[in-house]
Chimera marker file (.cmm) of the C-alpha trace (Angstrom):
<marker_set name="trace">
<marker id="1" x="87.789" y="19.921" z="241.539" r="1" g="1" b="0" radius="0.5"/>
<marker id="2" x="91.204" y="20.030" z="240.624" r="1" g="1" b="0" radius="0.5"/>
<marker id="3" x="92.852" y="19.595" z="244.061" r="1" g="1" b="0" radius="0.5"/>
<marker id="4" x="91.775" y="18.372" z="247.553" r="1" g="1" b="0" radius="0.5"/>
<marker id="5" x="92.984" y="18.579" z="250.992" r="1" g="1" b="0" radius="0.5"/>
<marker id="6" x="94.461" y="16.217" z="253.298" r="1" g="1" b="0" radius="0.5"/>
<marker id="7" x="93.721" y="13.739" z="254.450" r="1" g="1" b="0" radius="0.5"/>
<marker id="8" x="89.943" y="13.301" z="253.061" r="1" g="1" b="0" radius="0.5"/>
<marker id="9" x="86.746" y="12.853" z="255.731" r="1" g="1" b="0" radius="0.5"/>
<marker id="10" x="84.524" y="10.503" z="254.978" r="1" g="1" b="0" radius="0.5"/>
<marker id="11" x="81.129" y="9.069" z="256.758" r="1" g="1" b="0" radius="0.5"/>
<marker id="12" x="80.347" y="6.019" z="254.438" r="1" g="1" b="0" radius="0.5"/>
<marker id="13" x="82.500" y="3.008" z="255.432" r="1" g="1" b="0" radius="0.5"/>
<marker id="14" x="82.235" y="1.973" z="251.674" r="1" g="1" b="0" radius="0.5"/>
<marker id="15" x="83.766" y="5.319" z="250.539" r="1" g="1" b="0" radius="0.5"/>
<marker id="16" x="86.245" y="4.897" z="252.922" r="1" g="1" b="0" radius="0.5"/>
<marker id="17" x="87.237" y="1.413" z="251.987" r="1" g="1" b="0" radius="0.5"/>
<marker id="18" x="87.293" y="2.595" z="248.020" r="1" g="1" b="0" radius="0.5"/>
<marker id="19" x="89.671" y="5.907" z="249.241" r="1" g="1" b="0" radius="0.5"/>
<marker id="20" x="91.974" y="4.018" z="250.463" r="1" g="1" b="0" radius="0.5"/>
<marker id="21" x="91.954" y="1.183" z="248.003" r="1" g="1" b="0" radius="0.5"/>
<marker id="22" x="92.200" y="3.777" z="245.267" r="1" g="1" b="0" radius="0.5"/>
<marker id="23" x="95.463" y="5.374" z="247.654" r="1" g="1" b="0" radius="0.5"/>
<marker id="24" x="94.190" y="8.851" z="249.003" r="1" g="1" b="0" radius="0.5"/>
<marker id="25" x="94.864" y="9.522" z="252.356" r="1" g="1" b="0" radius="0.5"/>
<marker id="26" x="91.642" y="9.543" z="253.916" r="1" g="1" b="0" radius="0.5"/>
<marker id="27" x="89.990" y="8.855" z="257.458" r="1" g="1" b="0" radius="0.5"/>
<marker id="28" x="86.507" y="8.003" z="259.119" r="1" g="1" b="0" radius="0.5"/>
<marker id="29" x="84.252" y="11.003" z="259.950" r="1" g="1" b="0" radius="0.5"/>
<marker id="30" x="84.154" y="9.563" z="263.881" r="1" g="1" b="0" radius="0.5"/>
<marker id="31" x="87.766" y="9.496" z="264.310" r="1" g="1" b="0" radius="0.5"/>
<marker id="32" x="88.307" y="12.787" z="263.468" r="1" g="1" b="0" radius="0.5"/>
<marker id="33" x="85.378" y="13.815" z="265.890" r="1" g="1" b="0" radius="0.5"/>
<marker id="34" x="87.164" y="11.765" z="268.275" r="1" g="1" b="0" radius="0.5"/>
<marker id="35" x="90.447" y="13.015" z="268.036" r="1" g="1" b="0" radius="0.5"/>
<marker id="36" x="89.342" y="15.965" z="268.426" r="1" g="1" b="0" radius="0.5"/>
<marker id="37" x="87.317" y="16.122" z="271.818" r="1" g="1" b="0" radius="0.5"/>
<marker id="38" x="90.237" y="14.383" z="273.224" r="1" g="1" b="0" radius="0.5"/>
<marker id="39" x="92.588" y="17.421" z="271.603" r="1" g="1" b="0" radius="0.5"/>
<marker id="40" x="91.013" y="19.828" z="274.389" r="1" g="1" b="0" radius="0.5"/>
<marker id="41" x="90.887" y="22.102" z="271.152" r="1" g="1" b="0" radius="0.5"/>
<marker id="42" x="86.985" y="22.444" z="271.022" r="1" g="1" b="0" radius="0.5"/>
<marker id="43" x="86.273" y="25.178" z="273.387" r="1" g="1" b="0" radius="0.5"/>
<link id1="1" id2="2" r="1" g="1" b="0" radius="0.2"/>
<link id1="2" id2="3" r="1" g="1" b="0" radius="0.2"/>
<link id1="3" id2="4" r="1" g="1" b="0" radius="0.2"/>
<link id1="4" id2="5" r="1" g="1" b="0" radius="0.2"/>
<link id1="5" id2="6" r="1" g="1" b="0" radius="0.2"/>
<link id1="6" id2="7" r="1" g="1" b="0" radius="0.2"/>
<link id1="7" id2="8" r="1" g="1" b="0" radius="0.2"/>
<link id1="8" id2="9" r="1" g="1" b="0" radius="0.2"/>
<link id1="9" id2="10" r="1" g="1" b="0" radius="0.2"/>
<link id1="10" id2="11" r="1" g="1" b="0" radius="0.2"/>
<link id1="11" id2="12" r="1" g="1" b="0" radius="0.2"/>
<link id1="12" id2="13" r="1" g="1" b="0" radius="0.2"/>
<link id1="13" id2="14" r="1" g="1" b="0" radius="0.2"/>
<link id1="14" id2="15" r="1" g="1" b="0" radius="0.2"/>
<link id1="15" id2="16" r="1" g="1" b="0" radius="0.2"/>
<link id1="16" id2="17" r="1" g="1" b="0" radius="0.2"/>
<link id1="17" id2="18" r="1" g="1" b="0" radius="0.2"/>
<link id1="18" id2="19" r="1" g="1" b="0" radius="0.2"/>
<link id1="19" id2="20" r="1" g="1" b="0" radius="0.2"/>
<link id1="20" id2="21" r="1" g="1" b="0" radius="0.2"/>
<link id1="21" id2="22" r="1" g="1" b="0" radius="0.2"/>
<link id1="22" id2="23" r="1" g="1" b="0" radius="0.2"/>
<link id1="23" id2="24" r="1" g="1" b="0" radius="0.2"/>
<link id1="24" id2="25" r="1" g="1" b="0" radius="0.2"/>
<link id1="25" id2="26" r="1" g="1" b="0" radius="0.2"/>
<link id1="26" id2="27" r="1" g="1" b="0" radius="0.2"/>
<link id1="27" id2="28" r="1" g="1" b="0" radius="0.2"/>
<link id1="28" id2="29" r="1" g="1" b="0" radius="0.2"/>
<link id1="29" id2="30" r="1" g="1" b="0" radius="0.2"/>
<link id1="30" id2="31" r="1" g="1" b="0" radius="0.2"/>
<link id1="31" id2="32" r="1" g="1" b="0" radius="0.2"/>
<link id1="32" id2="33" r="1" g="1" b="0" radius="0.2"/>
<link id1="33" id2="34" r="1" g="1" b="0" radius="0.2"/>
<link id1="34" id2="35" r="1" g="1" b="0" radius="0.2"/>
<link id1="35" id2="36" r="1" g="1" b="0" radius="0.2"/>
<link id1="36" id2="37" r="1" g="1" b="0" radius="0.2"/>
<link id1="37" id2="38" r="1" g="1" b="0" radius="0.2"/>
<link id1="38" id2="39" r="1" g="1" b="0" radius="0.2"/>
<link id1="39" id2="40" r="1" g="1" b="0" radius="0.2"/>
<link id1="40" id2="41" r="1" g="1" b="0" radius="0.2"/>
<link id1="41" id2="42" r="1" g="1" b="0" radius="0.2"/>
<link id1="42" id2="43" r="1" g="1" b="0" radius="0.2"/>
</marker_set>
């Protein structure tokens, strides 16, 4: 893996903490899920 998208998606609240502690732009699994049924953009 020499690259990665942004921001990373995570589901473990310790991986999460650790991302961000390490500095990558990252986010929790259920607030992308969240922003996006409220986007309208899923069907």
């Amino acid at each position: 893996l020499q690259a990665t998208g942004r921001p990373l998606v995570t589901m473990c609240p310790i991986c999460l903490a650790n991302l961000r502690r390490a500095g990558a732009e990252v986010m929790d699994l259920s607030t992308l899920l969240a922003e996006f049924a409220g986007s309208g953009k899923n069907g």
